[in-house]
N, C-alpha and C positions, 0 to 999 in steps of 0.2 A: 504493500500500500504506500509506504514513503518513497518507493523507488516512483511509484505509477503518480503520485500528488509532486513528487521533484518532479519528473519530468513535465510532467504539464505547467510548472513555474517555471522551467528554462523554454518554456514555447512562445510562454508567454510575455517572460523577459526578452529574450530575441525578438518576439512581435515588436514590441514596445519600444526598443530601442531602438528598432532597424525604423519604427515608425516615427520616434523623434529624430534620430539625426534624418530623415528624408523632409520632414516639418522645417525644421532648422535650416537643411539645403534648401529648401524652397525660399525660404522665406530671406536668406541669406543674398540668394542669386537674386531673389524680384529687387529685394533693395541696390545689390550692385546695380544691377539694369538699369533702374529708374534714374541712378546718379548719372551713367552714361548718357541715358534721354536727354536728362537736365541740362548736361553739358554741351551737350550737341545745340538741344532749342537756346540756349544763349546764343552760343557763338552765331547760330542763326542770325539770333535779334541782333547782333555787332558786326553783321555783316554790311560793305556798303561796297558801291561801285562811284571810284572819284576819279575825273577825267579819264574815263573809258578803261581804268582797272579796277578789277577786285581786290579787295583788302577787309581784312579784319582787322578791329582797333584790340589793341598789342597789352591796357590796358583789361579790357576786360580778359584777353588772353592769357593773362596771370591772375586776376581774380578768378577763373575757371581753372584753374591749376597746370594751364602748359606754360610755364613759363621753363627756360631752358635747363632749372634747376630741378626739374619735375620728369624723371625722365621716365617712368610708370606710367606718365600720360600723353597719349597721343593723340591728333587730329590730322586729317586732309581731306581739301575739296579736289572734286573731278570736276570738269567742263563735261556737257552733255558727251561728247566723243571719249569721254575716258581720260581725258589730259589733266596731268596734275596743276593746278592753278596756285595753293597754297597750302601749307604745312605747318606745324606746329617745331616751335625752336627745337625741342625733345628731338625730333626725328634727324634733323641734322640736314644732308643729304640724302637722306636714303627715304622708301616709299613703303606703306603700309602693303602687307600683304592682300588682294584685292578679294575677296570674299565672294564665292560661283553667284550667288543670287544677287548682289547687287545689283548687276544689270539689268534683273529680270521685275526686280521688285523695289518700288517706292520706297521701303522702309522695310528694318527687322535687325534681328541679332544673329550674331554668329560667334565662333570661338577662332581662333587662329594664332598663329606663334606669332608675337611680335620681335621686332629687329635684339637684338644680343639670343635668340635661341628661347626665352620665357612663353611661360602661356600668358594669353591672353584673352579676352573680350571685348566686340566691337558692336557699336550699334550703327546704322547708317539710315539716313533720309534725303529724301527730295527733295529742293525749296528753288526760290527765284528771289534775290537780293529784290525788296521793299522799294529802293528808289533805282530800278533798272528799267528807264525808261523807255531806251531803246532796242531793250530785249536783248541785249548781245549775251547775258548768261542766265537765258531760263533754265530751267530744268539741268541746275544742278545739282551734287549730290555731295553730301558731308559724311567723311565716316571717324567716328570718334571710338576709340579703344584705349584701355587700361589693362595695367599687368591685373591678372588675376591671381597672381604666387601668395598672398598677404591671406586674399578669401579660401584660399585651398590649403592654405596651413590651417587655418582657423578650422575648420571643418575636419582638418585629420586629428584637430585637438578636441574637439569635439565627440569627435569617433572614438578616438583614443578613451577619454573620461568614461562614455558611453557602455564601451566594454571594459573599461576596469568595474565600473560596478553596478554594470550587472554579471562580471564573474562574482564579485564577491559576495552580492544579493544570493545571486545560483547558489556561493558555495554554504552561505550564511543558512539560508532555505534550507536547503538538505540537512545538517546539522540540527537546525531546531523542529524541522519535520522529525527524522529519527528518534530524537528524544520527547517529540509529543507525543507520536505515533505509537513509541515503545511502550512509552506508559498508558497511554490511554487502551491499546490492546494486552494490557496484562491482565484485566478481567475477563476479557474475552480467551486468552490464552489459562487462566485458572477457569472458566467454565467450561472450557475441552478437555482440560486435564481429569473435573470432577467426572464431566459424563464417563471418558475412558475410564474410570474405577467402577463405573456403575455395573454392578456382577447380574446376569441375567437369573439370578436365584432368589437374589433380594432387591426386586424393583421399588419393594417398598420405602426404601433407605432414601433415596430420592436428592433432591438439592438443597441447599440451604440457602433458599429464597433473597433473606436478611445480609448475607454476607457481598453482594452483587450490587452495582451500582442501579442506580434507577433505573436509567437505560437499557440495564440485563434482567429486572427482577423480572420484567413480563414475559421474557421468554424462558429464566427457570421456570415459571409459576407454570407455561405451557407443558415443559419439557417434565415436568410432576405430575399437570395432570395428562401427557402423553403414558406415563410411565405404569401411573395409575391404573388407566385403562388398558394395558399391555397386561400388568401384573390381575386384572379382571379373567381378560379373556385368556391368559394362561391355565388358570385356577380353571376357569369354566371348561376348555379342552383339556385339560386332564380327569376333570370330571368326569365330564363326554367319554373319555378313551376308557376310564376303569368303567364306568357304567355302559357302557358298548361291548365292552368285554364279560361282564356279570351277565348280561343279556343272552348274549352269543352262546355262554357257558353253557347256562341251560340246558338247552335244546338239542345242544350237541352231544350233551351227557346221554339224555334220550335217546339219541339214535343211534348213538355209541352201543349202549346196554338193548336195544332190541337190533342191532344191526349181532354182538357176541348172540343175546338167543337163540336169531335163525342160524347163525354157523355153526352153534355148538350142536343147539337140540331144532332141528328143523324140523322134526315130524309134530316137536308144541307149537309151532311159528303157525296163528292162526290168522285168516283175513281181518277177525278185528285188531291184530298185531299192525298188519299191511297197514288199514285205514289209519291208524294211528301214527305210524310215521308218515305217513302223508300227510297228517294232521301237522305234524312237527316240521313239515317240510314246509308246509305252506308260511308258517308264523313265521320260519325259518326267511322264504324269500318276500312276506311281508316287511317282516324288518329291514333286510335289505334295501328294499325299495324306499321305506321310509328312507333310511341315511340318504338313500342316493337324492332322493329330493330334496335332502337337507343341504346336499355336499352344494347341489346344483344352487339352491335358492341364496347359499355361502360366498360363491363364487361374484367376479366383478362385469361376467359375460351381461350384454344389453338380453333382455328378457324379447324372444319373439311372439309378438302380438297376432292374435286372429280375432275376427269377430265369433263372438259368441251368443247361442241365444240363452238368456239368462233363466228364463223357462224349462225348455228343455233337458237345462246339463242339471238342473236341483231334482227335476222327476226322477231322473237316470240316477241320482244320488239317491234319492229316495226309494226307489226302483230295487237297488241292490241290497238296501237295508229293511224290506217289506218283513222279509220273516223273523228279525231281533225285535223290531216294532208290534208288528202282530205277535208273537209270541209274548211277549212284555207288556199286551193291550196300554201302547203309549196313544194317548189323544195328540193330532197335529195341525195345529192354526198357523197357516200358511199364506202370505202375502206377497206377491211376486206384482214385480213392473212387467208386463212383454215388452218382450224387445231385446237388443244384440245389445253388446257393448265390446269394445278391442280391449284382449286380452292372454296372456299365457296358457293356455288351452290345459296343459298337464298341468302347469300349479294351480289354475282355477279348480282344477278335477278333484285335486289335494285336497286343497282350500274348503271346498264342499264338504266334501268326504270325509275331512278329520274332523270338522267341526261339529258338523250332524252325527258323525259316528260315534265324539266323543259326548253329546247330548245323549243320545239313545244306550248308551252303555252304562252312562251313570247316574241317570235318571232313574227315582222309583218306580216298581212297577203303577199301572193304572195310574200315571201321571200325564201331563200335556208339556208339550215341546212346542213353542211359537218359532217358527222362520218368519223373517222380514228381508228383502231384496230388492235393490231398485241400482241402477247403475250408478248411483253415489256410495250406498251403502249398504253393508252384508251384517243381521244380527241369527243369533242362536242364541234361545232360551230354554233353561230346563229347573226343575227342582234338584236344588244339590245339600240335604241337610246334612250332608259330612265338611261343608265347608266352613269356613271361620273365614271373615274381612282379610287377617293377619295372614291366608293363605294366597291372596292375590297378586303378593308381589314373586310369589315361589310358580303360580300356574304357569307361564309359560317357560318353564326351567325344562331340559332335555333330561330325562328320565327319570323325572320330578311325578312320585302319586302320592295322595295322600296314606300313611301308612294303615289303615284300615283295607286299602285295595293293593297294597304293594306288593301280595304275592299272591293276585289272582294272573291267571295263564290267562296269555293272548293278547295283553297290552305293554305295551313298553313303554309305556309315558312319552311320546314322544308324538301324540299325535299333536298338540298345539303349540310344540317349540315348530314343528311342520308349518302350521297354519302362520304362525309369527315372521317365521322366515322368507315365507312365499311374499306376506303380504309386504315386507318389510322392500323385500328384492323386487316388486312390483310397483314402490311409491305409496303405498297407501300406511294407514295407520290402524292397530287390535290393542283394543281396550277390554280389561275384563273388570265385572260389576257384581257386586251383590249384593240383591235387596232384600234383606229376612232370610228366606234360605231358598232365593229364586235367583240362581245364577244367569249373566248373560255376556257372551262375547259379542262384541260389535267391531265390525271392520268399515272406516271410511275411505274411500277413494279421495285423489289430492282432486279429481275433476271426473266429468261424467264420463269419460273411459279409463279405465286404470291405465 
């Protein structure tokens, strides 16, 4: 970071500098010019023509600085054909160097060596001597130049100054960047040290909030409650795995012990033996299926949508649960919207399935079960007087029953962490209720298609 904040102050110092001394030369060069111009429009004005020659008066030619002591400054007039007419003492004998665009242009500036080898600058214009009556020197032309050696030291001292400091700005910068920088990143350098200590056994140890400057406290406070919720859902997957495994255990003991009966003694191996491990087979790829719809509703995949008719798939539900119902004489007041809504076709099926199914299981015999359906919202009601309020925070836990039914066959608690999942993985929201000892799950959609 201090190498990346130096560097952008030496971009910015070189902007800076390279933009004043360019400032400075501008404004350096406009004022030599101007002096030039100055000099020139006098000698103009002291120009005159007496008995048919041109002359300039000798005083103002030392008040405008060519006096022959002046030898930085020069003048000469051309006659419209180029002929030199008159000169400034400075030049001596000799002739200014004649600058390409003169000829072509009225007026302007140019650069040019003057006579000893020096640089120079010249400006030149057009005029006609004020009392030249008889026209013998219209369209003459003045060109006045000075050494420029005085303006171009100045400007390399200038330069000079310019990069002395801004190296030593640059080097100063870097210096107090380093030790801002250092310091100001050593909290941040002790909150990467903490996390690296953070042991994935004990999430709960977490940060010490207090010790972190202000700037860092909201993101320990994040990085705790990240941690928090890590050290959640570890506890809850290890749950999951030992309760997935107690589950499993089972069943397979089952088939274990009549799988040695029919090898050992096969002529006891009877069809109700058969039917029976079929029975164990089925629970067997029940559950399966549960997890997998768990794994799936788990997962970050976008959920594929179909229209559904929301009629239809609760009959079908109801359909396949006729003979636990009828056998259990459960009464059923049933409210349905017609109509489709877009939706996950298999987690709907779930959705349905585990909800109704887990009404119809746990509900007393000769009791009444309410459905309500509309493509905003999905409820299930049932009487549940094995429940307690204090139980609603535990109902959708995976393999979560209340212990009065925790070792009846054929449920695995896991129908409404299903129902949770689906709904959770679909956008919607499952709230569970209970009024006296009339339980009710309600699922809301975020909009009228899930």
């Amino acid at each position: 970071m201090a190498l990346s904040i130096g560097a952008a102050a030496v971009v910015l110092l070189i902007g800076g500098g390279s933009g004043l001394h360019f400032t400075l030369r501008q404004s350096l060069t406009g004022q030599f010019d101007n002096a030039l111009m100055t000099k020139a429009q006098a000698l103009v004005i002291a120009s005159e023509v007496d008995d048919g020659e041109f002359e300039i008066d000798l005083d103002i030619q030392a008040f405008a600085g060519f006096g022959s002591s002046s030898p930085g400054d020069y003048f000469e007039v051309y006659d419209a054909a180029g002929r030199p007419l008159e000169r400034s003492p400075s030049l001596g004998t000799s002739d200014l160097p004649l600058p390409e665009q003169l000829a072509s242009e009225e007026s302007g500036f140019a650069n040019l060596t003057l006579p000893g080898g020096v640089p120079g600058r010249a400006y030149w214009e057009t005029f006609t001597p004020s009392d030249d009556d008889d026209h013998q020197f219209d369209q003459l032309r003045i060109l006045v130049a000075s050494d420029t050696s005085k303006l171009r030291k100045t400007l390399r001292a200038v330069a000079l100054v310019i990069l002395v400091f801004g190296a030593s700005a640059i080097f100063a910068s870097l210096v107090v960047l380093h030790f801002v920088v250092g310091n100001a990143l050593k909290p941040v350098d002790r909150l990467s040290a903490d996390v690296q200590r953070i042991d994935v056994q004990r999430l709960s140890q977490g940060l010490a909030v207090e010790d972190f400057p202000t700037e860092l406290q909201g993101v320990a406070a994040k990085l705790n409650e990240l941690l928090a919720r890590l050290e959640i859902t570890f506890a809850r997957e290890r749950r999951f795995t030992s309760d997935a495994a107690h589950e499993l255990r089972t069943p397979l003991a089952e088939l274990r012990a009549m799988t040695e009966l029919a090898v050992r003694w096969p002529e006891e191996f009877t069809p109700a033996h058969g039917n029976e491990m079929l029975a164990v087979l089925a629970e067997l790829e029940s559950l399966l299926e549960t997890l997998s719809l768990l794994a799936k509703a788990d997962s970050e995949t976008t959920p594929h949508l179909e229209s559904v008719d929301l009629r239809t798939s609760l009959d079908e539900a109801l359909e396949r649960l006729h003979e636990p119902i009828a056998h259990r004489r459960l009464g059923l007041d049933v409210r349905v919207t017609d109509g489709a809504f877009p939706t996950d076709p298999v987690l709907w099926r779930a959705i349905a399935a585990n909800l109704i199914g887990n009404a119809v299981h746990y509900a007393p015999d000769d009791s009444r079960i309410s459905i309500e359906a509309t493509p905003q919202r999905f409820s299930v009601g049932n009487e549940a007087p094995d429940l307690s309020p204090d139980d609603m925070e535990r109902l959708f836990e995976r393999f979560w029953r209340k212990s009065s039914s925790r070792t009846e066959k054929g449920h695995s608690g896991l129908g409404l962490s299903v129902v949770r999942a689906a709904v959770s993985f679909l956008g919607g929201e499952c709230h569970a209720s209970l009024e006296g000892t009339r339980l009710k799950v309600e699922i809301r959609w975020p909009t009228a298609g899930a």
